[in-house]
Each structure stands twice: as structure tokens, then as C-alpha cells.
N, C-alpha and C positions, 0 to 999 in steps of 0.2 A: 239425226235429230232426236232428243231426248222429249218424247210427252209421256210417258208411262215410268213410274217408277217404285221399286218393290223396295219395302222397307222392315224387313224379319223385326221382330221386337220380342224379346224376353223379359221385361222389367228393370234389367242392369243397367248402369251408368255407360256402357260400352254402347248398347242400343238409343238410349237415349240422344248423347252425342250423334251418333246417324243417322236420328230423325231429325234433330239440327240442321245439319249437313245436308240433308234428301230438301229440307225443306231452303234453302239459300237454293240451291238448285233449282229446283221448281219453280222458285221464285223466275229465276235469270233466265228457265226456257218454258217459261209458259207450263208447265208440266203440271201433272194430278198425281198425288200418293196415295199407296196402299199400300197399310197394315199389313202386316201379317204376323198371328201370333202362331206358333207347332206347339201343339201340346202332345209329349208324349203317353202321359198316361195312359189311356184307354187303347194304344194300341197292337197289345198281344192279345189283349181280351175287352173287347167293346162293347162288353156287360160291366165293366168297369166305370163306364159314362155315366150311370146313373146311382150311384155309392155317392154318399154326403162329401166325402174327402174329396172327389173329382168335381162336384156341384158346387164345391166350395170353392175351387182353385176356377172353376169357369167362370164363376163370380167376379173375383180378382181380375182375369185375364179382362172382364167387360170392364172393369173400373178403369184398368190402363191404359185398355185402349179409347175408351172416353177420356181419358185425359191428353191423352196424343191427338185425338180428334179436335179436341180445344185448342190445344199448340199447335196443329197444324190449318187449322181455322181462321184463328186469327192474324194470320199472314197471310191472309185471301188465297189459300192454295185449296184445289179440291183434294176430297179425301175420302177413300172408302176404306175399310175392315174387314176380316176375313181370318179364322177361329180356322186352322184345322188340324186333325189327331195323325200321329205317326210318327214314324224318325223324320229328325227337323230336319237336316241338311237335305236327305230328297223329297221332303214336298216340296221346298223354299224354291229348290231349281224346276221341281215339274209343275209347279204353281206357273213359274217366274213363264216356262214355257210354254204353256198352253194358253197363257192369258195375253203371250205377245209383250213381256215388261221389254222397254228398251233399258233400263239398268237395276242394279241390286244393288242398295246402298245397305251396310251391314255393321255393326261394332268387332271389332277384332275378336273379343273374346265377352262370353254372359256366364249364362247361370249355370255352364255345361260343367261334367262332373272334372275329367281330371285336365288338365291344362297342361297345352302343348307350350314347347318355347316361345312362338312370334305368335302364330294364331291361335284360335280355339279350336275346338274339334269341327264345329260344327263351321264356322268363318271358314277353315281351310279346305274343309269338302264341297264347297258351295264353291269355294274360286276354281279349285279343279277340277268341279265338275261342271259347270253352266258354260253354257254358250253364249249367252248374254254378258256383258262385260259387269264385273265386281267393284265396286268401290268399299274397302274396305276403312272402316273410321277407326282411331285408336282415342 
């Protein structure tokens, strides 16, 4: 049974469509979504976090996912948010598992640097690596 569903988001067209996707599901099982956005910046040096350049891009990351909070609102589905710093592909899954998601709806590919053939870097390390089952959106 699906009530918990994790929904990584970068800003791209790739994450968008699988908040789409997260959110037709939800709909069909009753489910609640959450955000999540991985910012890597501040994660070699977490003095980094407080430089204009990183305050700015946190800015950004609250506009989007206030926006995703609308879209996914007005489809009566619940919805929480959740900001965290590190390499994206293992918080998404140590998030996904500590919090118990029964699935990870994802975009094949985002903002990540170099691009693989089918997946992105980040979309293929999350399916290989989680134990919780991937639905991956293209």
C-alpha cells in the first residue's frame, strides 16, 4: 500500500513532470507527498551556507517548492517540504529511509552536470541504490 511518497525536485522539467505523476498517484491511494529538494552547495564546507551566493539559491529552492506546494494542494493531496545539503542521490535514499517513504517518484534526468545515456546520475544511483521501489518519470 502506497501512503508516503518522496518526490526529489531540482527545478527541471524532468522533476516537474514527477510531481505530476506523484501527485495522480496520491490522488488514486489516498497518499501525502514530500518534497525534497538536495542542495549540494554547502556540502564540503558548511561555512558555505551562509555566503550571499548559497542565501540566494535557498531563496530559489523556497520559491519552488512553494510553488509545488500549490500544485500539489490544489489537488487536495497533503504535502510536506524538506531542504537538505549534501550529495543528492544519498540523502534522497537515506531520507527516503529513515522516514519510511513507501515510494520515490523521480525525473529521469535534472540539473545534474554530465548526462548519462537513459538516466541521470543522480535518477540512476537512487534506483540502484534504495530499497524502496523507484518510479522513475521521463
Amino acid at each position: 500500500m502506497i501512503k508516503k511518497i518522496l518526490v526529489p525536485l531540482d527545478g527541471s522539467k524532468n522533476s516537474s513532470n514527477a510531481l505530476t505523476k506523484a501527485i495522480y498517484l496520491a490522488k488514486k491511494c489516498d497518499a501525502s507527498i514530500t518534497a525534497l529538494y538536495v542542495l549540494r552547495v554547502a556540502y564540503d564546507n558548511p561555512s558555505l551556507l551562509y555566503v550571499p551566493q548559497t542565501q540566494n539559491e535557498l531563496k530559489k529552492v523556497e520559491r519552488f517548492l512553494d510553488t509545488a506546494k500549490k500544485q500539489v494542494s490544489k489537488n487536495s493531496v497533503g504535502f510536506k517540504k524538506k531542504t537538505l545539503f549534501g550529495h543528492e542521490a544519498k540523502q534522497i535514499v537515506d531520507f527516503a529511509q529513515k522516514q519510511k517513504f513507501d515510494l520515490i517518484v523521480m525525473g529521469a534526468r535534472g540539473h545534474g552536470g554530465i548526462k548519462q545515456m537513459i538516466l541521470g546520475s543522480v535518477s540512476n544511483t537512487v534506483v540502484h541504490s534504495s530499497k524502496i521501489p523507484v518510479l522513475i518519470v521521463k
